[in-house]
C-alpha positions, -999 to +999 in steps of 0.1 A: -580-414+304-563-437+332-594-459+335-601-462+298-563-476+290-566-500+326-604-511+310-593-516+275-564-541+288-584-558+314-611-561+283-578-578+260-564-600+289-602-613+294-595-620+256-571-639+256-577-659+285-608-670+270-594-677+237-567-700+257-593-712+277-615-722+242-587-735+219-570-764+239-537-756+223-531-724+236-538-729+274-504-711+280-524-685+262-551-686+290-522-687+322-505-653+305-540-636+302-555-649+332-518-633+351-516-603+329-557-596+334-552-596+376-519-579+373-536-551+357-571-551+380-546-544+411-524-522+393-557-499+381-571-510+420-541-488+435-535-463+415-575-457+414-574-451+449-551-420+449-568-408+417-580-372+435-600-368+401-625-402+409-656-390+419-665-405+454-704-417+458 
C-alpha cells in the first residue's frame, strides 16, 4: 500500500513538471513538481528501507 501512494505521487509530480516544463507559462509549475517529485523519491527512499515487509533479492 505504501509504495503504491509514494508511486502514484512521484507519477503526478513527473506530471506536472512536464506540463511546466511544456507550457512556458507555468515554469513555476515545473520548479514545485520537479521539488515535490524528489521530496517524495527520498521520503519513499527512507521509509522503504525500514519497510520489514520489502522483499530483499
Amino acid at each position: 500500500m505504501f509504495w503504491k501512494i509514494v508511486g502514484a505521487l512521484i507519477v503526478i509530480w513527473l506530471a506536472f513538471t512536464v506540463l511546466g516544463f511544456v507550457i512556458e507559462g507555468l515554469f513555476w509549475l515545473a520548479i514545485i513538481g520537479g521539488v515535490l517529485f524528489l521530496g517524495t523519491a527520498a521520503y519513499g527512499a527512507i521509509k522503504g528501507k525500514d519497510d520489514p515487509k520489502r522483499l530483499r533479492s
